[in-house]
N, C-alpha and C positions, 0 to 999 in steps of 0.2 A: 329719237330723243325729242326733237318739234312735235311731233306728237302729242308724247309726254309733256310737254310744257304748256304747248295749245290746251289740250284736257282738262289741265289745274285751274289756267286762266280763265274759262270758261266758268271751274264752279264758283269762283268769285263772282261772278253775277249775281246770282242769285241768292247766294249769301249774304251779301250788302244790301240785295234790295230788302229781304226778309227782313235784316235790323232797323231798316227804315220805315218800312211800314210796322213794324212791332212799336218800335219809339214814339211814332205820330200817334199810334193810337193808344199807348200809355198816357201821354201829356194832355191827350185831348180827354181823356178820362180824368184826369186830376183837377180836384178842387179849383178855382181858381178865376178870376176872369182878366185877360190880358190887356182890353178897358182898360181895365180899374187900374189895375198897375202903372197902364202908361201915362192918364189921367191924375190919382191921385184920388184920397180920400173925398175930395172937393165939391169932384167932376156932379155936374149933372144929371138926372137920367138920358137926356135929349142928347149931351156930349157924349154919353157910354155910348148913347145905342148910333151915335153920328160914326166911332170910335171901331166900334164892331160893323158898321158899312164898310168904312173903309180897307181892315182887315179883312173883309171875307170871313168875319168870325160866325156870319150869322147863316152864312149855308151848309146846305147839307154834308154831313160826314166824307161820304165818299168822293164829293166832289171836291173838300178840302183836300183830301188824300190825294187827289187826282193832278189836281194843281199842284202840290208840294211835289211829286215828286215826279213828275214833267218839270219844274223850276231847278228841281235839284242834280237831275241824269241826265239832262238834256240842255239845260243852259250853266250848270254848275254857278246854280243860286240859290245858298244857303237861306236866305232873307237878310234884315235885319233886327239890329238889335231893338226891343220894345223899349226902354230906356234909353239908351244914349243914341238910335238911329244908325249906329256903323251899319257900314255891312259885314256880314257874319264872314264872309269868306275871305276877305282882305286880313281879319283880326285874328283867324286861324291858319292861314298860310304865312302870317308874321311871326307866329308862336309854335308852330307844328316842328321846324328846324334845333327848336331845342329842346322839346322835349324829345325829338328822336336824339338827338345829339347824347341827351342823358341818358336814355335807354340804352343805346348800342355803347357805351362807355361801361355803363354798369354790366353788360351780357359781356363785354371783353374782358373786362375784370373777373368779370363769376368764370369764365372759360378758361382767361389766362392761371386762376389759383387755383377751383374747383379741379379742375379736369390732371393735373399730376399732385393734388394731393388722393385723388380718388386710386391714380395708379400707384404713386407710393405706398399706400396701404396695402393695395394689392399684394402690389411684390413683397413687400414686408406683412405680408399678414402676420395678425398676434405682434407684431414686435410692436417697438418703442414710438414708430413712426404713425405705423397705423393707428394705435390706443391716441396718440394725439391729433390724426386727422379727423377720428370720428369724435375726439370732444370738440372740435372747431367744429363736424358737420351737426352734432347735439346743439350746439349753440344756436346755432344759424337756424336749424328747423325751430328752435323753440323761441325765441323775439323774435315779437312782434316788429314789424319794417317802422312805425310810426313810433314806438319807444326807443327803438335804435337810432332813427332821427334823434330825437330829445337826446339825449344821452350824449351824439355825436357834437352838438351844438353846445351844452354846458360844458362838455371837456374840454375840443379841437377849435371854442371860440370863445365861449366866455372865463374860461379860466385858464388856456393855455395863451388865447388869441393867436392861432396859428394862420385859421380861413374866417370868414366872412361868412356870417350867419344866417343873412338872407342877402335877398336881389341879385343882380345878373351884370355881367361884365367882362371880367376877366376868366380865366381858365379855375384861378380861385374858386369861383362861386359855386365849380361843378363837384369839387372834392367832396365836402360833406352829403350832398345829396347822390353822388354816386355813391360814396363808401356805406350810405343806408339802402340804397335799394338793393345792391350787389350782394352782402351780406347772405341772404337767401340763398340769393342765386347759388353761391358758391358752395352753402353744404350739401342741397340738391346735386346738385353735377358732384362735386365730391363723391356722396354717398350712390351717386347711379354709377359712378367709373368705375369706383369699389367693385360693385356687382358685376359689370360687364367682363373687368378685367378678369376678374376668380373666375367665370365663365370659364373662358377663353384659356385660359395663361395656361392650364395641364392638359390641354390639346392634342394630338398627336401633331401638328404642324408646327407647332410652339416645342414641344420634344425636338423633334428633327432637327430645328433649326440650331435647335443649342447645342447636338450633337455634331454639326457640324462645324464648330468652333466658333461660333459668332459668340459677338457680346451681349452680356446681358442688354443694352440699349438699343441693341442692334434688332434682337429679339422683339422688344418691347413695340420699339415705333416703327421695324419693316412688317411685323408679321401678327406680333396680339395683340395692337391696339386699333388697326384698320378693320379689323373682323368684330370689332366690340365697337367700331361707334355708331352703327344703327339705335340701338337703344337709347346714347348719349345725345344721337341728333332727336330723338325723339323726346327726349327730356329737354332738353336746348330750345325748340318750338316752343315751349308750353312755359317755359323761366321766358323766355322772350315776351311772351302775353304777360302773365304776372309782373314781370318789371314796368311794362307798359304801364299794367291796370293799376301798379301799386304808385307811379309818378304820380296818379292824381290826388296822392294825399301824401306823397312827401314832398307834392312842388308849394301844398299852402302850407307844412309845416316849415319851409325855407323862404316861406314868397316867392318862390321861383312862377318864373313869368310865362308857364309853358301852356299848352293847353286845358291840363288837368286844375292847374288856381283857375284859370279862365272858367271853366265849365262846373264850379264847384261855386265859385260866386254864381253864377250863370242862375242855378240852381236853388240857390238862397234868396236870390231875388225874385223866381219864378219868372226867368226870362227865357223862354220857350227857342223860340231857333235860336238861340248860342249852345242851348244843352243838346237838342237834335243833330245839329251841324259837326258838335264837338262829337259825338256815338255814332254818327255816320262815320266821320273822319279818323274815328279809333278802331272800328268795323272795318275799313278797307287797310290801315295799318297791320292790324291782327293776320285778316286773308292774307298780304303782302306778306307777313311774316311766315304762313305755313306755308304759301309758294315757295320760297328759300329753302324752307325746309322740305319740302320734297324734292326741291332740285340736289338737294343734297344727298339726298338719298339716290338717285339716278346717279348721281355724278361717284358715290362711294361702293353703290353693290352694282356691279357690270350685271347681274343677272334681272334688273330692271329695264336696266335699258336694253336688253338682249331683249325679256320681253315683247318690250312698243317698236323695235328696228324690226324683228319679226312679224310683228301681229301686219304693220304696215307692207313687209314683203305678200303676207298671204292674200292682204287685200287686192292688189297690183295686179298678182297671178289668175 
């Protein structure tokens, strides 16, 4: 199993570096002079170009690239910001804790309702339960996460005033921007549990079991629902990325103060390390997320880690 986990960790390297050098060399591509920005329409020629001395704006490409990302893997220095001076990396280990906070809120929610409404229908195929699980999971694939926001905030604030519309504070502030991102989430997993369980569920092992007097639940969570959730963890990786990817446009429709408003103003203002630092910082999030997910997978089919426990004996030998 160390093995197997060593392996993973490894292909994270190079994953992160590849989005790092892909992002450097999109921005460095992009219209723009970072001068001018931090100057002002005012500035000088003599202050741009004193401007671009001081950035390093004025050398060669790959030795920008070289520098960036020696500063960034090897000293974990974002920069800072072209405008206001922070440093990039203080303003994103500030805000990083909630936007993950919102993420893994909204995947628990999409898990906690997704995943037995997916097996209710199952079992109940055709019936009354299932016909209303897949117009919840209808729903959910077809709005949009940024009009479900809208929506969420004239009902559950401006006309019920139940939560808090925008900014951050209380446990309040997470409700509406969870119950939009999750949404998704949940007729996904829904509609993949659906499939897995029909898989599964007329089995000959799923038979047997019910002949031996067990309960329907008994059935359900000892014996057809552990055989069905490879697939489920594989859909679960991929809602985890999209809840992620989709924070960063429901945290400016709440003002939430996570990294995705950060990097979305960042962006508006062509402020170059807050948008990299931010794509870095969601790049090694993402990898972290499918590490989980393969440890999951290792840790649910015994016949993976049979695999790497082996492959390792033959090495030994």
């Amino acid at each position: 199993m160390l093995r197997f986990v060593g392996k993973r960790i490894l292909q994270i390297i190079p994953v992160v570096l590849a989005v790092a050098i892909l992002i450097f060399g999109i921005l460095f591509l992009v219209p723009g002079d970072p001068a001018q920005i931090m100057l002002g329409s005012t500035a000088t020629e003599y202050e741009l170009n004193q401007m671009r001395e001081q950035l390093g704006l004025n050398r060669p490409f790959f030795v920008q690239l070289g520098d960036y990302l020696y500063r960034m893997f090897l000293r974990f220095d974002f920069g800072t910001s072209y405008l206001t001076g922070a440093p990039v990396r203080d303003e994103i280990l500030a805000r990083l804790p909630r936007t993950v906070t919102l993420g893994v809120a909204s995947i628990i929610v999409a898990f906690g309702i997704g995943i037995p409404l997916g097996v209710i229908s199952a079992v109940h195929q055709n019936g009354v339960g299932d016909r209303v699980s897949m117009i919840i999971a209808l729903l959910g694939v077809s709005i949009p996460t940024f009009w479900m926001a809208l929506l969420f905030v004239l009902l559950f604030s401006l006309k019920l005033g139940w939560f808090p519309a925008s900014g951050i504070g209380t446990w309040q502030h997470y409700v509406l921007p969870t119950g939009s991102l999750c949404f998704g989430g949940i007729a996904t997993q829904a509609r993949q549990s659906r499939s897995s369980m029909l898989e599964v569920i007329r089995s000959d092992y799923v038979v047997t079991a019910r002949s031996k007097g067990l309960s329907q639940l008994e059935v359900i969570v000892k014996h057809a629902l552990p055989n069905a959730l490879n697939p489920i963890i594989t859909l679960a990786g991929t809602n985890l990325a999209v809840i992620f990817g989709g924070s960063i446009v429901i945290e400016n429709v709440f003002s939430f103060p996570g990294i995705g408003q950060y990097m979305i103003t960042a962006i508006n203002q062509r402020d170059y390390p807050i948008v990299r630092g931010c794509v870095v910082m969601l790049a090694i999030v993402f990898a972290v997320i499918m590490l989980l997910v393969d440890l999951c997978y290792g840790f649910n089919d015994p016949r993976i880690r049979a695999r790497y426990e082996n492959s390792g004996r033959k090495k030994k030998a």
